[in-house]
Structures are given as C-alpha cells and as structure tokens.
C-alpha positions in Angstrom: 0.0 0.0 0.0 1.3 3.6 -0.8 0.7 5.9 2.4 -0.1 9.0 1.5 -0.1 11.7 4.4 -1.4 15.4 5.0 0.3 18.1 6.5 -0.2 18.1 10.4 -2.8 21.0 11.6 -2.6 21.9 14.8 -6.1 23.0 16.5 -6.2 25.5 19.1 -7.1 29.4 18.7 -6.8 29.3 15.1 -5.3 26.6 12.4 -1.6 26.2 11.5 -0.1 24.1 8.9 3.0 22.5 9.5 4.8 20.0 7.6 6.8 16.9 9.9 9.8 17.8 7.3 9.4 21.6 7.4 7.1 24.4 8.0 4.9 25.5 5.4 2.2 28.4 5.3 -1.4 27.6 4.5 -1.0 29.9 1.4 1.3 27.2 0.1 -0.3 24.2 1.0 -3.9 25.5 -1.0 -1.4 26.8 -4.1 0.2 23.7 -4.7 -1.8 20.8 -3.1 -1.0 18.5 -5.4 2.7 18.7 -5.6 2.4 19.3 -2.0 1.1 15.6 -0.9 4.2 13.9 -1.8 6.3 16.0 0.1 4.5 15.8 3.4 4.5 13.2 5.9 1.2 13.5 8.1 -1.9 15.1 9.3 -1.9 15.6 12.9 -4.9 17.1 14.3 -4.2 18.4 17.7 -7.5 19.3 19.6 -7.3 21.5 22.8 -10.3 21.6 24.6 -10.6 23.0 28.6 -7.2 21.9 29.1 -7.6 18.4 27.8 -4.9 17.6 24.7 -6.4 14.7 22.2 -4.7 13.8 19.6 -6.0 12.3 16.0 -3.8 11.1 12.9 -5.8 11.4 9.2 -4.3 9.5 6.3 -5.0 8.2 2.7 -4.1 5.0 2.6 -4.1 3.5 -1.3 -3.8 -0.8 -1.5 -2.5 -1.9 -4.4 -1.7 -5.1 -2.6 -3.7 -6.8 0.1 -2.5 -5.6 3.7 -1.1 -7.6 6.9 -4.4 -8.7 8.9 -3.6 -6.3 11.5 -4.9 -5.7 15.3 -4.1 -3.0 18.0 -4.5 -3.2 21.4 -7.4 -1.9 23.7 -6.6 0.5 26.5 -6.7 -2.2 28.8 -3.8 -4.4 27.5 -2.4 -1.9 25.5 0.0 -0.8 28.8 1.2 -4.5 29.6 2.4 -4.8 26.2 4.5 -1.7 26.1 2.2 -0.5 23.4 -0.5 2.1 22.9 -4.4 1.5 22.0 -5.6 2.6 18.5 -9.5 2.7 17.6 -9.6 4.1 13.6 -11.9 4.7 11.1 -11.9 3.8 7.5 -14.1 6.0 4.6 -14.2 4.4 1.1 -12.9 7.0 -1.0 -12.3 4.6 -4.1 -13.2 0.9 -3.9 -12.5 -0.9 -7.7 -14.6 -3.9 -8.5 -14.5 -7.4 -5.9 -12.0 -5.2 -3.4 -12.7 -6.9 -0.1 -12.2 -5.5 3.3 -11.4 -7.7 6.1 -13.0 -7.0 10.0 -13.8 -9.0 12.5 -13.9 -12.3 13.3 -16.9 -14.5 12.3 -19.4 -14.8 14.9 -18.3 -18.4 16.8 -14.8 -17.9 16.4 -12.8 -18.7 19.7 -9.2 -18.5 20.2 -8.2 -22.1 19.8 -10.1 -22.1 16.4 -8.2 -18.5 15.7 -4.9 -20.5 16.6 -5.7 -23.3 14.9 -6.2 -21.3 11.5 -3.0 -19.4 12.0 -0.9 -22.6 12.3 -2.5 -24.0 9.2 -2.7 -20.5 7.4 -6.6 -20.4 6.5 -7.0 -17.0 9.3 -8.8 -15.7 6.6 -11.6 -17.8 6.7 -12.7 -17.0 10.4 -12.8 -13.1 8.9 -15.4 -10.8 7.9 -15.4 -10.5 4.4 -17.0 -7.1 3.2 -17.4 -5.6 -0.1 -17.3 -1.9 0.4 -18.5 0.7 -2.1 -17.3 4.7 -2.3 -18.8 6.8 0.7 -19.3 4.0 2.8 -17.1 3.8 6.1 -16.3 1.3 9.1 -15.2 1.6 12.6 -12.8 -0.2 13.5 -12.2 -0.3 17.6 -9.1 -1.7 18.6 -9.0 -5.6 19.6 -10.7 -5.9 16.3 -8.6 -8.0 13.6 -8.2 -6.1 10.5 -6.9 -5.6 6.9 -7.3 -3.2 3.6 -7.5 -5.4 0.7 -6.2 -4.2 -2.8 -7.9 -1.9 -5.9 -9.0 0.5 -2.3 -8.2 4.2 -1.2 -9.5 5.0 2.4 -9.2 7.8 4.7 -8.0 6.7 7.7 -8.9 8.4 10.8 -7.3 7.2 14.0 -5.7 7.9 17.3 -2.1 8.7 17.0 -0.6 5.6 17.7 2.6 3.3 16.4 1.4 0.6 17.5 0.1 -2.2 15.2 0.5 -6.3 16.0 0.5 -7.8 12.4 -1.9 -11.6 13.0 -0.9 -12.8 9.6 0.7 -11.8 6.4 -1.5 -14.3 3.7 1.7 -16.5 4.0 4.0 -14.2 1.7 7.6 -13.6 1.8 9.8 -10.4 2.1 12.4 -9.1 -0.2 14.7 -11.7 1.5 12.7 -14.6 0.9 11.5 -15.3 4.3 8.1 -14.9 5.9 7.7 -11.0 7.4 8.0 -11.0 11.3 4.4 -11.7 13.3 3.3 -10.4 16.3 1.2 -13.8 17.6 1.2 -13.7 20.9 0.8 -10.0 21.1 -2.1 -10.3 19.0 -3.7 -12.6 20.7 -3.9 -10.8 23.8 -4.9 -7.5 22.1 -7.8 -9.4 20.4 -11.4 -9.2 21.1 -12.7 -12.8 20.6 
C-alpha cells in the first residue's frame, strides 16, 4: 500500500499548517496541493479543549496489494504490552470492482479455532469478508482483527498511535525470501474474541 499523508494542523485558537519535514504556510499548501502531498509526511490534528490535549492522525491510505491482517491493542492491555491503543476509522474514497475489506472475526470464532487457522494458514476464513463501495465507512475499535484489501483508497482516521500487532501476512515472503515478522502472541492478547 502507498501511504499518503497530510500536513499536520494543529487546532487551538486558530489553524496552522506545518509539515513533519518543514514548516509550510497555508497559502502554500492551498497553491500547490497536489505537488504538495508527496512531500509531506502526516496530518496531525491536535485538539485543545478546557485543558484536555487529544490527539488524531488522518491518512490516505491506497492498496494496491492486500494488507497484513492487523490488530491493536485496547486501552486495557495496551500498557502490559508496552504499546498504545488505536481505535480508527476507515471512509471508502475509491473501492474498484471485488476489493474486499477484512473486519472481525466471524461470529463463533474462539481462540483455539483462531490459533488453529494461524498454524494451518486459513486466518482468513474466520474473517469478515465485506465488499465496500465509495462513501461507505467502518469503525474499527481496537482488539478488532483487520486488513485493507487491494484496488482500495481510504481515509483513515485514527488515534495517533505506532502501535500495530501484524496476525498474519496471507503466508507471503519479504524481499529476503522469508516470511515477514508476526506479532502472535501480542495479537492474541490484544484481540477481542
């Protein structure tokens, strides 16, 4: 998948564009918005409100290539695993014919069955299947399992979080011929069976 990030705006009195590699005014970003997307690494929306600091990331995410079924860890396990939760939002900006997205498991599906796929590489099957069309959006709370499927474009809207346990990888190999690292038994805990 090709990430392509926003420039952060930061929320408080007024709005201010900056860019993560370099300040930019918001009389630049509107004149050249399209050569201006490659260049920039991230929206950061940073909301102030009575004191309180939240914090949301917004990006474009474009699958040319099925993602890693993915999962991040609720608030309360988050913390034993050294991690930090992350509930997101998908919206279908461009979904091209039989592009699948994958979320949640199938009602029934119990952790033994959820191991027992893994070791045999079939996860897939104990996965929601959906077949999303443009405008149409999911939530996806974390302990969810999760993954983008190719020919989509989403905006992702999510808390601004790093940390992401990839489940299973559809039993491909990196550039170095060897299966990509997994995150089992992190993703175990973090999911919501």
């Amino acid at each position: 998948a090709t990430l392509i990030f926003l420039p952060i705006i930061l929320i408080y009195t007024s709005i201010v564009f900056r860019v993560l590699k370099g300040a930019v005014t918001a009389q630049q970003i509107e004149g050249n918005s399209a050569q201006m997307i490659n260049q920039v690494e991230g929206i950061l929306v940073v909301i102030v409100y009575d004191a309180v600091v939240s914090f949301i990331l917004l990006k474009i995410l474009d699958c040319s290539d099925v993602l890693s079924l993915q999962v991040h860890p609720p608030q309360q396990i988050a913390p034993q695993l050294n991690g930090e939760p992350k509930t997101e939002m998908w919206f279908v900006a461009h979904a091209e014919p039989g592009a699948t997205l994958y979320a949640g498991l199938k009602r029934g599906v119990r952790r033994a069955e959820f191991e027992a796929a893994l070791r045999a590489g079939t996860v897939a099957d104990t996965i929601h299947r959906l077949q999303p069309h443009v405008g149409e959006s999911l939530f996806v709370p974390s302990g969810r399992v999760h993954a983008l499927g190719a020919g989509l474009t989403v905006f992702e809207i999510q808390q601004n979080s790093d940390t992401t346990y990839r489940v299973f990888d559809w039993n491909r190999v990196g550039l170095d011929g060897r299966p990509r690292a997994l995150h089992i038994e992190e993703s175990l805990r973090s999911i919501a069976f």
